[in-house]
C-alpha positions in Angstrom: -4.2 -37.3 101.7 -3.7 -40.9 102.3 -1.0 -40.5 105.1 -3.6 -38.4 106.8 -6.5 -40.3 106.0 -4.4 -43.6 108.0 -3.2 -41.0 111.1 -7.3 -40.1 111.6 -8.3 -43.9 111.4 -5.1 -44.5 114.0 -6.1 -41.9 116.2 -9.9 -43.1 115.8 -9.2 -46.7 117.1 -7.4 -45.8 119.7 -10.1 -43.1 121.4 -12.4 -46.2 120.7 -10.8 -48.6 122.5 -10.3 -46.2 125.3 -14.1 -45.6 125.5 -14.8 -49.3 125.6 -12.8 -49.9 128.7 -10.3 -52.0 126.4 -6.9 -51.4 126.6 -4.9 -50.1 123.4 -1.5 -51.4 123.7 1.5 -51.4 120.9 3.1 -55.1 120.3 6.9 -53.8 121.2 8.4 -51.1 122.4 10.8 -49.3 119.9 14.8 -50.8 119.7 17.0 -48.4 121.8 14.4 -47.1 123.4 14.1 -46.6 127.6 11.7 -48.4 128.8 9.7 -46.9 132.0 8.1 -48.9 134.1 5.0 -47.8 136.6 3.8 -50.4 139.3 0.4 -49.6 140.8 1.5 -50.5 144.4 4.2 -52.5 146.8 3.3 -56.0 145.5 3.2 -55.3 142.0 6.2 -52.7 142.5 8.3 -56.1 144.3 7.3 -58.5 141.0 8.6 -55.7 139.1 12.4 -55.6 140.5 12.5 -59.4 140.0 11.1 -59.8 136.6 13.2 -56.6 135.2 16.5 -57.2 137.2 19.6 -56.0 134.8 17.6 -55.6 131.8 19.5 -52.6 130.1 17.2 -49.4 129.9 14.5 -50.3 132.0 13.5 -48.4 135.2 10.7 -49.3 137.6 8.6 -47.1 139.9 5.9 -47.1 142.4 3.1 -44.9 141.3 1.6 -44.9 145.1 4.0 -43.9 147.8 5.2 -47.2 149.8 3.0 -47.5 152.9 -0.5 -46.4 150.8 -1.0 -50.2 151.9 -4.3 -51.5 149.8 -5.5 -49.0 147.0 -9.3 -49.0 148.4 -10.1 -46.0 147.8 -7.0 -44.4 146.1 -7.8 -41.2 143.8 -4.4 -40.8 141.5 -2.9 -37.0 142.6 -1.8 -34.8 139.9 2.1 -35.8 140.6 0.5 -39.7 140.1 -0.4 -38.5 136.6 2.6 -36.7 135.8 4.7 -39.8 136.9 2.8 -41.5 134.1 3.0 -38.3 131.5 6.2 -40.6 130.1 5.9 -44.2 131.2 5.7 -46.8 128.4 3.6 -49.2 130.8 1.7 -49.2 133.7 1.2 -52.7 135.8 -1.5 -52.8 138.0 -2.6 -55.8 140.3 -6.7 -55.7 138.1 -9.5 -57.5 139.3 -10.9 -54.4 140.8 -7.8 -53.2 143.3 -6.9 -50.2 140.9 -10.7 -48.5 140.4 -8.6 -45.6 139.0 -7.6 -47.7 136.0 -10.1 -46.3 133.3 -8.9 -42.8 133.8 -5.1 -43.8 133.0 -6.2 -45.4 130.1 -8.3 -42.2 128.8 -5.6 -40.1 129.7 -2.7 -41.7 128.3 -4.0 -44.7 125.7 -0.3 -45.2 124.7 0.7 -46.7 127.9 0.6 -50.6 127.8 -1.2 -51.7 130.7 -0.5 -55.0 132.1 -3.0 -56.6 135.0 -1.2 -59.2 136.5 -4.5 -61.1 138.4 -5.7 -62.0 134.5 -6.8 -66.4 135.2 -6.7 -66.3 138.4 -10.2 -67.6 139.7 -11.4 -64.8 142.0 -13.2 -65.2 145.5 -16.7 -63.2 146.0 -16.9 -60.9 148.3 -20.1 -61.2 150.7 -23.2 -59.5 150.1 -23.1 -56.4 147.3 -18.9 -56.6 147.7 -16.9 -57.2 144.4 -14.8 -59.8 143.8 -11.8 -59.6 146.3 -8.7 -58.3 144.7 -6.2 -59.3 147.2 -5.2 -62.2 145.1 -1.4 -61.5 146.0 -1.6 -62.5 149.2 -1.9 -66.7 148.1 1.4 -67.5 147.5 0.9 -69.2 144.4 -1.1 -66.3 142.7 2.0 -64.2 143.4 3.6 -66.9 141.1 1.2 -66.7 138.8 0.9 -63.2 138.8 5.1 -63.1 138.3 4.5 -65.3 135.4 2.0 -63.1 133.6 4.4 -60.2 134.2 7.3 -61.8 132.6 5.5 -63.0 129.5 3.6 -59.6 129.1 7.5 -57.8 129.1 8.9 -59.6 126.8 6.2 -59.3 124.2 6.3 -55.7 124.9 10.3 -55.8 124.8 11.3 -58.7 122.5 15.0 -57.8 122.6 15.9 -58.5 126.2 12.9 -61.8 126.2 15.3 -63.9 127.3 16.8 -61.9 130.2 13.4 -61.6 131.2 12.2 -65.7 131.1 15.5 -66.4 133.1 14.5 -63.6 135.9 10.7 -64.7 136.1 12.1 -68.0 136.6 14.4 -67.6 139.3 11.8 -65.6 141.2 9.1 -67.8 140.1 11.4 -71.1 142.2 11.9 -68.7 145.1 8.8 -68.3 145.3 7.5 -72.0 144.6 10.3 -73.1 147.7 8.8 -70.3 150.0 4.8 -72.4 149.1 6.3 -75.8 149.3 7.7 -74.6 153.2 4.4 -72.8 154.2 2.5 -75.6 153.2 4.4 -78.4 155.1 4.8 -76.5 157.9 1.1 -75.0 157.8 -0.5 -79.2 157.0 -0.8 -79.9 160.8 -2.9 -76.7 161.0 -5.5 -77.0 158.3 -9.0 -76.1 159.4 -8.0 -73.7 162.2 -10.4 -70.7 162.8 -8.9 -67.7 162.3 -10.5 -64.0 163.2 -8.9 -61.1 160.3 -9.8 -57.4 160.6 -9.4 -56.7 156.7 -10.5 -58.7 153.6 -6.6 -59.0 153.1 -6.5 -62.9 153.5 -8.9 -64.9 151.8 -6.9 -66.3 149.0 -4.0 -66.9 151.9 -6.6 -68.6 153.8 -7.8 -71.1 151.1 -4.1 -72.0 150.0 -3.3 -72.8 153.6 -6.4 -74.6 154.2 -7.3 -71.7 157.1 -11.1 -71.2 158.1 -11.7 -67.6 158.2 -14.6 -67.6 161.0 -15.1 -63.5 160.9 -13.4 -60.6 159.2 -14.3 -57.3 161.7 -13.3 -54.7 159.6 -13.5 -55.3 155.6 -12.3 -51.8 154.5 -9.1 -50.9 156.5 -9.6 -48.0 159.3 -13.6 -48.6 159.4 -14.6 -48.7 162.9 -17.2 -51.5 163.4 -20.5 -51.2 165.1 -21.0 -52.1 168.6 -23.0 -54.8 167.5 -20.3 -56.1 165.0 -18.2 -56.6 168.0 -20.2 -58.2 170.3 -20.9 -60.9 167.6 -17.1 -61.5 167.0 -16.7 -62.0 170.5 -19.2 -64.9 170.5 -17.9 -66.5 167.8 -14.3 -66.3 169.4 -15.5 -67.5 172.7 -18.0 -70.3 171.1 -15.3 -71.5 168.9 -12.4 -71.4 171.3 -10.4 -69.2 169.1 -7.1 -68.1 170.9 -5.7 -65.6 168.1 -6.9 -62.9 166.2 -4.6 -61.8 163.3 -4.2 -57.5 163.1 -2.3 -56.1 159.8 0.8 -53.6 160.7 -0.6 -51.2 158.4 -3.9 -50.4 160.3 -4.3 -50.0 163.4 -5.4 -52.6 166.1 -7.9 -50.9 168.4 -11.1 -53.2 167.2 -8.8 -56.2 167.9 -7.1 -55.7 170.9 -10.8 -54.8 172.3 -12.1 -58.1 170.8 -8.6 -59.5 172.8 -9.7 -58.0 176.1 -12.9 -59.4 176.3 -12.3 -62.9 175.5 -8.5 -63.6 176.5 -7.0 -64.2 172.5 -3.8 -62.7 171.9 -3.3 -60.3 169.5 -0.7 -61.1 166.4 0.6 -59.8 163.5 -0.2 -60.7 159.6 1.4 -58.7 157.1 -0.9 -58.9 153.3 2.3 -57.2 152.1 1.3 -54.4 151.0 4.5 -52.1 152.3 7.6 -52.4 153.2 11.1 -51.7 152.0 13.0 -50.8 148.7 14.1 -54.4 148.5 13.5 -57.4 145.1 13.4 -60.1 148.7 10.8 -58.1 150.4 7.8 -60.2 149.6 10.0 -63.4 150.3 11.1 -62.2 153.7 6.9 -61.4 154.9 6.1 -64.0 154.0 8.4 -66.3 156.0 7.6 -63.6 159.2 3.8 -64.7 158.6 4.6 -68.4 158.7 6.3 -67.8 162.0 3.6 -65.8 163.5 1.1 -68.5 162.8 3.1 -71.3 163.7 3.5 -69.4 166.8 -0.1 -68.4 167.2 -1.4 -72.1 167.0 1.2 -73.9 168.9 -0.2 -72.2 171.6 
């Protein structure tokens, strides 16, 4: 009677939690055990490789295939679930980028969920827009980010904490070099007015001291209104801007409009957000968007 007296309290906490919005997580994972790991997206899928690299037993997945891009919008598929049916956690980027967060957790409250964004100071979007999630994008909120990762696994997997410190740390000071470069090389730059068409780069923008004077289209594929247009082509012409920055996941119709009517060019930043199978992915955009903007303002 006991024994199933302490299951029914067990059980009862748990489906409270659940309903609360709080996450129920268990402190370790069990010795011996494999340990499967489920990134929400390509940022958080990249953090992962790095932070678990040659820890014995422990796989890593990407729920969302590679080039989903952002998660605005995402609605979890049945295979998404299924993927999850037997993962022991779940890391998710938080402050708002995974809105499909509170059905994980009521579906499968034995997953410990991880959300890498927790203390990082979030900017507000405009008007009746949430905070902006894209947190990822600042170099050093990756770091931090990578940090919160590596301390969250080796609570959860206490054996193998020290393999995990030593790879959070070596990614942490590639990282850390790769903000140190951007910034030096990004100093003579600060205050430039820069045109976006996604709400990608705000948190990029205040690290590197960039004045974003416009973002045309704040969800990704939104086609703005004639009038949206017209009054990003004013600022560009009254402010002198010369570039306007696309993303390689979208496409650039809005822009190269915007570019036809005023003379701007036309370039490249990538909020890394796809890419390739590879731990130096994040690393390697990075350094591409220092040299598109270097570029773009020498000009």
């Amino acid at each position: 009677m006991k024994r199933a007296l302490t299951v029914f309290v067990s059980v009862l906490v748990v489906v409270l939690l659940s309903a609360s919005g709080v996450k129920a997580q268990s402190s370790t994972v069990q010795d011996g055990k494999t340990i499967k790991v489920v990134a929400s997206f390509y940022p958080m899928y990249i953090m992962a490789l790095n932070v678990v690299k040659d820890v014995p037993g422990v796989t890593v997945a990407n729920l969302t295939p590679p080039m989903t891009g952002c998660l605005h919008d995402y609605s979890v598929t049945t295979n998404d679930m299924k993927n999850l049916a037997d993962a022991n956690i779940f890391i998710a980027n938080g402050a708002g980028m995974e809105s499909f967060l509170d059905r994980i957790v009521a579906q499968y409250p034995q997953i410990q969920i991880f959300q890498l964004s927790e203390g990082i100071p979030l900017i507000k979007g405009d008007g009746e827009e949430g905070d902006n999630p894209h947190v990822w994008v600042s170099v050093s909120n990756a770091i931090t980010e990578v940090k919160n990762l590596g301390v969250n696994m080796a609570k959860a997997d206490p054996n193998h904490a020290e393999l995990y410190r030593r790879n959070t740390e070596e990614y942490a000071a590639k990282l850390e070099a790769l903000r140190v470069k951007m910034q030096a090389d990004l100093a003579q730059y600060k205050g430039k007015k820069i045109i976006t068409f996604h709400e990608a780069f705000p948190y990029f923008a205040q690290e590197f001291g960039l004045d974003i004077a416009a973002v045309v289209e704040r969800e990704p594929g939104s086609e703005p209104s004639a009038k949206e247009l017209a009054d990003t082509v004013d600022i560009v012409r009254k402010a002198g801007i010369k570039a306007l920055f696309s993303e390689p996941q979208y496409p650039a119709l809005a822009a190269q409009t915007i570019a036809k009517e005023t003379g701007a060019t036309v370039y490249m930043l990538d909020p890394s957000v796809s890419g390739p199978d590879d731990p130096d992915a994040y690393l390697k955009i990075m350094e591409k968007n220092l040299e598109v903007l270097k570029d773009a303002f020498s000009k």
